[in-house]
Residue frames relative to the residue before (quaternion, step in Angstrom):
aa qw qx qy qz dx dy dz
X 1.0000 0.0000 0.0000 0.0000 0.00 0.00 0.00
X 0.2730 -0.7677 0.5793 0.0246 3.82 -0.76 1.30
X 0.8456 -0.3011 0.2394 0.3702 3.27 -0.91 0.62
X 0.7718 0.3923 -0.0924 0.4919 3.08 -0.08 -2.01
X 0.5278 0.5193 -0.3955 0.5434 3.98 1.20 -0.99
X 0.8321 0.3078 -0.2114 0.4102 3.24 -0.15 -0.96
X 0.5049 0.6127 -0.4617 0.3955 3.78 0.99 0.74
X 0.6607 0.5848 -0.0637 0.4664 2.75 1.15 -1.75
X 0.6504 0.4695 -0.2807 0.5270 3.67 0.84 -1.21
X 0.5468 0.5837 -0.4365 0.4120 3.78 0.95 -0.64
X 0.7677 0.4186 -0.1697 0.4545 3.31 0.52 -1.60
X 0.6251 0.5032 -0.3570 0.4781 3.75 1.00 -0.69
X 0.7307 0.4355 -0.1898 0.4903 3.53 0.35 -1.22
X 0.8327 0.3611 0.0084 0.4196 3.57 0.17 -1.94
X 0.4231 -0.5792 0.6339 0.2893 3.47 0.65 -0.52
X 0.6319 0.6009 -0.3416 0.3507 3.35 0.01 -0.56
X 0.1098 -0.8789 0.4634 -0.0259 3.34 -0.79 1.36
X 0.3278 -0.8092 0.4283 0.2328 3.92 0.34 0.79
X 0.2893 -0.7670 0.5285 0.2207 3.37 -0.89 0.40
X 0.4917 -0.5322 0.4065 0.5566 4.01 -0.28 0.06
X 0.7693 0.2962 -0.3321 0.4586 3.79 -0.10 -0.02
X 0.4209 0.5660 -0.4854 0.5165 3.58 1.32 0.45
X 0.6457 0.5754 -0.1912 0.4642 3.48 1.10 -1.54
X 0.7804 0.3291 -0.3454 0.4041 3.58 1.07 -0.58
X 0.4549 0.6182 -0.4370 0.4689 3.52 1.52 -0.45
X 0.7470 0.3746 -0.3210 0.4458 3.80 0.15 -0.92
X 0.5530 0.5493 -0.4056 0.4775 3.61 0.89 -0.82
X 0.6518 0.5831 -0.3555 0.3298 3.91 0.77 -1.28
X 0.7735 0.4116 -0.1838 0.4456 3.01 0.88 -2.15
X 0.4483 0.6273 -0.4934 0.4025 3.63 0.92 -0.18
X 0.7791 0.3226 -0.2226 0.4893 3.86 -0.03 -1.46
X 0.6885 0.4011 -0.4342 0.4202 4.00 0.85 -0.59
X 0.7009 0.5299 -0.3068 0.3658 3.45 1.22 0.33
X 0.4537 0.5607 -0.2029 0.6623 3.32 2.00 -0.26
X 0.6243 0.5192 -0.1587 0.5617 3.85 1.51 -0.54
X 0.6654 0.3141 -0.3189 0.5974 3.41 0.50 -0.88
X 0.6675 0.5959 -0.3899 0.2177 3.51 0.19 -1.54
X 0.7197 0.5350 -0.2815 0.3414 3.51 1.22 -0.56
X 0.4840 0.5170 -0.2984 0.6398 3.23 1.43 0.36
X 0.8217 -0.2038 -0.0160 0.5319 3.27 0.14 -1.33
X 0.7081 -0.3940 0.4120 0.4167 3.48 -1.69 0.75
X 0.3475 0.7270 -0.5918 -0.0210 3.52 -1.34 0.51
X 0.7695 0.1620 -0.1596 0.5968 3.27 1.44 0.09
X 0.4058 -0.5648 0.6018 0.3925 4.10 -0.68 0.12
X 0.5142 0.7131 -0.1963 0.4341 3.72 1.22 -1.28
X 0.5776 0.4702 -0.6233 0.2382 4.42 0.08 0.22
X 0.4752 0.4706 -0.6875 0.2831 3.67 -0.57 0.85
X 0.5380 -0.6799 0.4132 0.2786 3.43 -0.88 1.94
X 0.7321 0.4756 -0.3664 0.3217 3.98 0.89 -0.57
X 0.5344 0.5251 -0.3480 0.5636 3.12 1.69 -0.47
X 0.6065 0.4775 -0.4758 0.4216 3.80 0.17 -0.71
X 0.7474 0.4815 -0.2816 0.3609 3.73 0.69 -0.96
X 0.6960 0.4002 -0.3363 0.4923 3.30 1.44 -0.54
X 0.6918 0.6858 -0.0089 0.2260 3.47 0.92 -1.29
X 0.6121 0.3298 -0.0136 0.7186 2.59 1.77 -1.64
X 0.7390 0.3763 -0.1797 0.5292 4.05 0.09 -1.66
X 0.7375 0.2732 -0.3502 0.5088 4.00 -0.10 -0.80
X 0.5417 0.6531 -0.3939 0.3533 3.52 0.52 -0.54
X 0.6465 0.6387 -0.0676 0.4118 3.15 0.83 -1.77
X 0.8573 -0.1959 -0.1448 0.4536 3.19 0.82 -0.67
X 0.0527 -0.7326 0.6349 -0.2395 2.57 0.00 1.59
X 0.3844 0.7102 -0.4374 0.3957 3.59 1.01 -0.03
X 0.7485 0.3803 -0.3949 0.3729 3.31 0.49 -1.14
X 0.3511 0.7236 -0.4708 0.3625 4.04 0.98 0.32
X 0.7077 0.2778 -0.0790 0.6447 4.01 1.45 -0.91
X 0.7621 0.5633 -0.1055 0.3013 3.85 1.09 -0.72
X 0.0447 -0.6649 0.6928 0.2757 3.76 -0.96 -0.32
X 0.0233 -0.7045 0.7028 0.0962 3.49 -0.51 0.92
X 0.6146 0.5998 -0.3830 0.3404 4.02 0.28 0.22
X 0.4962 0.5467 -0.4074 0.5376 3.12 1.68 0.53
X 0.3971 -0.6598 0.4915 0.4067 3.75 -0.76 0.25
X 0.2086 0.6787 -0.6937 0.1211 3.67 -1.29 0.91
X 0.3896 -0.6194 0.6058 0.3122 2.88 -1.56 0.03
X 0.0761 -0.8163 0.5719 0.0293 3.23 -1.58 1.14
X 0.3176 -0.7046 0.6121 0.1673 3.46 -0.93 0.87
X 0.1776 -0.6787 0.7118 0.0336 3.70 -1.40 1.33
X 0.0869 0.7560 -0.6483 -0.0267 3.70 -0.35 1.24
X 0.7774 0.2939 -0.2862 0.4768 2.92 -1.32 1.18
X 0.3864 0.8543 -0.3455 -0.0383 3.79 1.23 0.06
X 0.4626 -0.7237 0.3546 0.3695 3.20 1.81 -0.28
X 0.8289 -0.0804 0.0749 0.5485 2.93 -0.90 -1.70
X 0.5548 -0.4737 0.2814 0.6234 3.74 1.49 -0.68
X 0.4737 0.6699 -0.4156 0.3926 3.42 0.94 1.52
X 0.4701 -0.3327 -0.8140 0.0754 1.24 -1.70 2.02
X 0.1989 0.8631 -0.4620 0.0445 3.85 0.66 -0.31
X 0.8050 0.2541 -0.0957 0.5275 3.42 0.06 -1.73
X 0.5886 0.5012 -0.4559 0.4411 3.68 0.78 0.05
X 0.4668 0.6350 -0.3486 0.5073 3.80 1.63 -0.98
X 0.6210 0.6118 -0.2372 0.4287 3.68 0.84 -1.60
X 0.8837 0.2846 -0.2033 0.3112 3.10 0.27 -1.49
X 0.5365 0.5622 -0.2119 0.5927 3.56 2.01 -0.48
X 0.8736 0.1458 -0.1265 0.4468 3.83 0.73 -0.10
X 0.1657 0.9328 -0.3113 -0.0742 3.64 0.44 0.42
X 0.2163 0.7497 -0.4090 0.4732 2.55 1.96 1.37
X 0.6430 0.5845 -0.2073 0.4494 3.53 1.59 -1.02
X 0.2641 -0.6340 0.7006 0.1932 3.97 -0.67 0.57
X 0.0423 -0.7673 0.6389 -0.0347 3.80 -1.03 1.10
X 0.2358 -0.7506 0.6172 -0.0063 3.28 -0.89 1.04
X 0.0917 0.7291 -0.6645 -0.1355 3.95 -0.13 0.63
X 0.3326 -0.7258 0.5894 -0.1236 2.82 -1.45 1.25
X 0.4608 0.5800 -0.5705 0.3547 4.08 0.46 0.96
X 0.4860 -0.6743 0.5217 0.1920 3.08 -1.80 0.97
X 0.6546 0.5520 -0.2532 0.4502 3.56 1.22 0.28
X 0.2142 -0.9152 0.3208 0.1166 2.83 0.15 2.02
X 0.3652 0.6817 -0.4937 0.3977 3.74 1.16 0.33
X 0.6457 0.5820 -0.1424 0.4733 3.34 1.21 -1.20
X 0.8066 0.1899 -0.2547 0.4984 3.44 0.42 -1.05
X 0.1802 0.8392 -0.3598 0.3658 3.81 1.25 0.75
X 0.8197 0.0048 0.0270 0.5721 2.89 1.15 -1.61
X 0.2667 0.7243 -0.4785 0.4186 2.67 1.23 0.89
X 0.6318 0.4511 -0.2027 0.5969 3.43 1.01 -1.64
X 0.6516 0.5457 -0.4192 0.3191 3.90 0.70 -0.54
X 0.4133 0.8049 -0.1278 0.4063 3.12 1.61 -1.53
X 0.7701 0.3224 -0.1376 0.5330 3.46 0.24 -2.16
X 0.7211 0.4621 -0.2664 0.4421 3.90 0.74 -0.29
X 0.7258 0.4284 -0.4672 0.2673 3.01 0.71 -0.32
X 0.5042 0.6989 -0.1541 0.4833 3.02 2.34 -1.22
X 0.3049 -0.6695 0.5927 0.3279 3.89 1.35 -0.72
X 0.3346 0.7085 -0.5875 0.2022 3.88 0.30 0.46
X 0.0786 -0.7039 0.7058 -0.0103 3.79 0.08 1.25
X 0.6912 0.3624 -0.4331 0.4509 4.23 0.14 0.26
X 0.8817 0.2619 -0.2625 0.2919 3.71 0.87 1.02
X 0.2540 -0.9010 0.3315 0.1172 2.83 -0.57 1.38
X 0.1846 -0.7612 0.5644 0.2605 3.87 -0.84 0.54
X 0.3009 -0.6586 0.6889 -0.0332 2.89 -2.31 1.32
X 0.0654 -0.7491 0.6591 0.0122 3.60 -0.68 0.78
X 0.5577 0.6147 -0.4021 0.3865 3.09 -0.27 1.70
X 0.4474 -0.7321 0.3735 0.3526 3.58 -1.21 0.58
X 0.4130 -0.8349 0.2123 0.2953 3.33 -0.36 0.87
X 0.3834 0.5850 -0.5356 0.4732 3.66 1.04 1.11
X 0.6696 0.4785 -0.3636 0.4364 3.65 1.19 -0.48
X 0.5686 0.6764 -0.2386 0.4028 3.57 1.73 -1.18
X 0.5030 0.6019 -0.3367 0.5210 3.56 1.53 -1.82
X 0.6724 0.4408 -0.5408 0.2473 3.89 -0.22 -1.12
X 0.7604 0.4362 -0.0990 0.4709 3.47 0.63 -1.76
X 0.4545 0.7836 -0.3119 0.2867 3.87 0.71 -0.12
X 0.1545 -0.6901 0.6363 0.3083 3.45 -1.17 -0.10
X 0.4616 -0.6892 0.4080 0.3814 3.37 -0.72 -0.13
X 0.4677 -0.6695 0.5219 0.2464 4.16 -0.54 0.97
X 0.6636 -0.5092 0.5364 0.1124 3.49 -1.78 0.16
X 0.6749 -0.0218 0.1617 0.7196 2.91 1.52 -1.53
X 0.1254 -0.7318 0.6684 -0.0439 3.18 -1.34 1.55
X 0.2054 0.8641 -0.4594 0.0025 3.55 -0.49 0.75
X 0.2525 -0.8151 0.5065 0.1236 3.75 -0.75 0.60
X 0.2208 -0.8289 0.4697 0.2089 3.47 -0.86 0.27
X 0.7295 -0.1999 0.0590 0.6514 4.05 0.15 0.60
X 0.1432 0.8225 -0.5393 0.1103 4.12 0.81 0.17
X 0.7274 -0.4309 0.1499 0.5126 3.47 0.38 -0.91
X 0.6715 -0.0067 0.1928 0.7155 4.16 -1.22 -0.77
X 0.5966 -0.5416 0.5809 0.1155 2.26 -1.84 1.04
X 0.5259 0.5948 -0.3620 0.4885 3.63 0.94 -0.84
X 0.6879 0.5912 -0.1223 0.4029 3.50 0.23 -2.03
X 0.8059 0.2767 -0.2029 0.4825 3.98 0.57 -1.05
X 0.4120 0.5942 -0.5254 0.4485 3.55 1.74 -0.03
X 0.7850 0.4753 -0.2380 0.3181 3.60 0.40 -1.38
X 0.5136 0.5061 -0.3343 0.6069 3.59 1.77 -0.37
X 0.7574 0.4970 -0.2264 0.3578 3.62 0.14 -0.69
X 0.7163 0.4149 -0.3107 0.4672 3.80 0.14 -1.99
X 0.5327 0.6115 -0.4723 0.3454 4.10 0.43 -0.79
X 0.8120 0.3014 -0.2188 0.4493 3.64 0.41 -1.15
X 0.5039 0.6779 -0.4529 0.2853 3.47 1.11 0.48
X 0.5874 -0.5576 0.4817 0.3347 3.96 -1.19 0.27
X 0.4463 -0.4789 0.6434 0.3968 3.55 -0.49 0.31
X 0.7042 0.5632 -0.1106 0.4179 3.54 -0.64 0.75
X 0.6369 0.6150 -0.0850 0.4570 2.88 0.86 -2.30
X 0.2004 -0.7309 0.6397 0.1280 3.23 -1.94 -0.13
X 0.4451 -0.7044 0.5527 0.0169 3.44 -1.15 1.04
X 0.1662 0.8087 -0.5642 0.0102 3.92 0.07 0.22
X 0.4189 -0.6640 0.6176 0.0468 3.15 -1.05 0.87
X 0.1714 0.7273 -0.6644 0.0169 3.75 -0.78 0.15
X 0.0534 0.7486 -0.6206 0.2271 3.17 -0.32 1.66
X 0.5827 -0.6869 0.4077 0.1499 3.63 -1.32 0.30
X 0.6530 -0.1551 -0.2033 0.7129 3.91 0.39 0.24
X 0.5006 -0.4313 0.6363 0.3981 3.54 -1.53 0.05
X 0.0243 0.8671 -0.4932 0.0658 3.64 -1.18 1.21
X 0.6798 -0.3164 0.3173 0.5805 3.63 -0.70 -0.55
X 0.7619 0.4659 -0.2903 0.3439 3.87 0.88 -0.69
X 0.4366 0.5602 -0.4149 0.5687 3.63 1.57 0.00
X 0.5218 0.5809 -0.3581 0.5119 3.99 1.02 -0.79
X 0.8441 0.3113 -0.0442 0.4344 3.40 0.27 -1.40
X 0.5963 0.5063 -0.4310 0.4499 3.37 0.95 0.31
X 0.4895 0.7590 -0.3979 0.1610 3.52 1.22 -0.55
X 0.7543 0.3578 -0.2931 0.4660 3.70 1.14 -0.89
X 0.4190 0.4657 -0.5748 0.5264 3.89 1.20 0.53
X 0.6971 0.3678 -0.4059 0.4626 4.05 -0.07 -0.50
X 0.5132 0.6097 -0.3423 0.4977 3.59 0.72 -0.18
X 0.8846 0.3598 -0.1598 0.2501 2.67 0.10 -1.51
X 0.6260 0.5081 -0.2065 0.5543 3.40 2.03 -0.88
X 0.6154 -0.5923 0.3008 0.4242 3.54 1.30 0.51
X 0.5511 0.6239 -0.4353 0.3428 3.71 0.78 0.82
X 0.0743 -0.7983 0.5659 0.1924 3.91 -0.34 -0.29
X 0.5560 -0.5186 0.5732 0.3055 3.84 -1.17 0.88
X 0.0939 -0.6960 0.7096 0.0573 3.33 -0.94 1.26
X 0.8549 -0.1449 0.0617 0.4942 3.68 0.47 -0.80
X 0.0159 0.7501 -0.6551 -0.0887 3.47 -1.25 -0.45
X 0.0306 0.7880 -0.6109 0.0705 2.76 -0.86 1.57
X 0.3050 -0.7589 0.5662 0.1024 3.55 -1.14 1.02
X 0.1864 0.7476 -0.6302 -0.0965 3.40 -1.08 1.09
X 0.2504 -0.6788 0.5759 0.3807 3.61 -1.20 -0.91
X 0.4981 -0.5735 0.5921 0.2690 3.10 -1.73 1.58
X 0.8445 -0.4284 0.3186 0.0415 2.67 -2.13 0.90
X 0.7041 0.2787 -0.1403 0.6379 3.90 -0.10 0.28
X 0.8280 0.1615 -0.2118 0.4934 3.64 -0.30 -0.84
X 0.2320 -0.6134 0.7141 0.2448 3.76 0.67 -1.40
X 0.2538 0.6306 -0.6990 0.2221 3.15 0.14 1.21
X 0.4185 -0.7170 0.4849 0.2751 3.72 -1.27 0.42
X 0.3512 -0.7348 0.5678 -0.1197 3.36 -1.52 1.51
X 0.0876 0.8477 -0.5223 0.0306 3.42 -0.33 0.67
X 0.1414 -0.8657 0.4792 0.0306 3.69 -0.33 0.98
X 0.0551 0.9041 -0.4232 0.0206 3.27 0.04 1.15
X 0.2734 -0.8897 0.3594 0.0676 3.24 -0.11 1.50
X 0.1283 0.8177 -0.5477 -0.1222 3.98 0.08 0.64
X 0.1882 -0.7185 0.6476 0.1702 3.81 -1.12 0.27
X 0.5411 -0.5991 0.5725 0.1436 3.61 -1.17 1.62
X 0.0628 0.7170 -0.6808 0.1359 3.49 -0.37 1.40
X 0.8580 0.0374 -0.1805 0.4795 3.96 0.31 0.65
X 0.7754 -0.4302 0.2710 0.3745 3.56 -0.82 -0.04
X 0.3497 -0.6213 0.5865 0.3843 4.00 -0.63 0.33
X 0.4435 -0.5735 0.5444 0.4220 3.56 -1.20 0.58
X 0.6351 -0.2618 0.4327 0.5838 3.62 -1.79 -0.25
X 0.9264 0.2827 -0.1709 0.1807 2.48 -2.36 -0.49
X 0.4472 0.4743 -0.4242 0.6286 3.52 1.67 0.50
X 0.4950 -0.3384 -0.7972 0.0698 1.17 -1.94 2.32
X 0.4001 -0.5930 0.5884 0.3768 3.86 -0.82 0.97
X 0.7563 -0.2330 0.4643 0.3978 4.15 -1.96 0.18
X 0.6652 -0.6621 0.2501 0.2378 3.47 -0.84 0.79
X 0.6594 0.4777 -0.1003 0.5718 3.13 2.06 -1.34
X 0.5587 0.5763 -0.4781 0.3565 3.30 1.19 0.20
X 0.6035 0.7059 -0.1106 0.3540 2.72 1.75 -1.24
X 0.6531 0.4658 -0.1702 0.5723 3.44 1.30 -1.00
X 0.8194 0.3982 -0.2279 0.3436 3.63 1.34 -0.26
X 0.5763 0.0367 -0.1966 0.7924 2.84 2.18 0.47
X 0.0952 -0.8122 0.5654 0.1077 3.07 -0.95 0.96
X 0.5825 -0.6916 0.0736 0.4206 3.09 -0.55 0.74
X 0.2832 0.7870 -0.4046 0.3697 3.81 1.40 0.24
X 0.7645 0.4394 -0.0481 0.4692 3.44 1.19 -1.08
X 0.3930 0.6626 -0.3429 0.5375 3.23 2.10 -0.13
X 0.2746 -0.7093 0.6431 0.0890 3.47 -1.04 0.51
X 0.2315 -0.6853 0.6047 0.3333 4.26 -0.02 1.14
């Protein structure tokens, strides 16, 4: 996907219209990310047509389950390279953004990223996010992009939601683990509002958007340490 593709598909597909200095922010973070990446690993992802399809159309795909043109605050756990986050940032600057990754190679250029682009609506966190939850507020919108089980990113995620709030998920086919995650999202006080599956443009890769909304409190002691977490998830918990 080329530039001009990946204008046009916005507006065809997404609604979404780009301003010229939208066009240079993504154009920016594209090449400082094809730049850094050669030094240090941050994405499998450095062909500039993939980054635009893969990484940027990908991203927001959100707005398919979302209003992102309201002001909220949103927490990206796990954002990586800044996905979907700094692309949220640079498309909405109505939206407070929190990146949120315990890998500090990662949130490095992240913080490089938010400067070079001038993004004064985002802030970066290096950290795991059971250590982040202690000191935190809690966000409007919590969202994750392919991070991990579906079970595993419920218990990292629904905590830092608003009563109210929403959790999104952006995961890749709809499987057996969206099935099996249902009584962790429950259980931390969330409920499956939807899930919608599409496929991005050109290849047709599959996309699942899985939308949960915080309808009661997280018990204590959610999120448990990280390795507790991987060694029972909460699927395997008995309420």
């Amino acid at each position: 996907m080329n530039k001009e593709e990946f204008y046009n598909l916005l507006e065809k597909d997404l609604k979404i219209f780009l301003t010229d200095d939208q066009k240079k922010q993504l154009n920016s973070f594209a090449n400082i990310l094809i730049d850094y990446n050669k030094h240090t690993n941050i994405t499998a992802i450095t062909d500039i047509n993939d980054i635009y399809l893969k990484h940027f159309y990908d991203s927001l795909t959100l707005v398919n389950v979302i209003d992102l043109s309201k002001k909220m605050s949103v927490l990206d756990v796990g954002s990586g390279g800044g996905f979907p986050g700094i692309v949220l940032a640079v498309m909405y600057p109505n939206l407070n953004i929190t990146l949120l990754d315990s890998n500090n190679k990662k949130s490095r250029f992240q913080e490089l990223v938010v400067q070079k682009l001038s993004l004064s609506n985002v802030v970066v966190i290096n950290d795991r996010a059971e250590n982040f939850f202690k000191i935190s507020k809690k966000f409007d919108l919590v969202v994750a992009r392919a991070v991990a089980n579906m079970s595993i990113l419920a218990e990292l995620c629904i905590p830092f939601v608003n009563i109210n709030g929403y959790f999104i998920a952006m995961k890749g086919k709809d499987n057996l683990e969206l099935k099996e995650s249902e009584q962790a999202v429950e259980f931390l006080g969330g409920k499956i509002e939807n899930k919608v599956s599409i496929k991005l443009p050109i290849t047709n890769d599959d996309r699942t958007l899985v939308t949960i909304i915080k309808i009661k409190n997280t018990p204590v002691g959610y999120p448990r340490v990280y390795d507790k977490i991987l060694k029972k998830p909460l699927k395997n918990i008995q309420k």
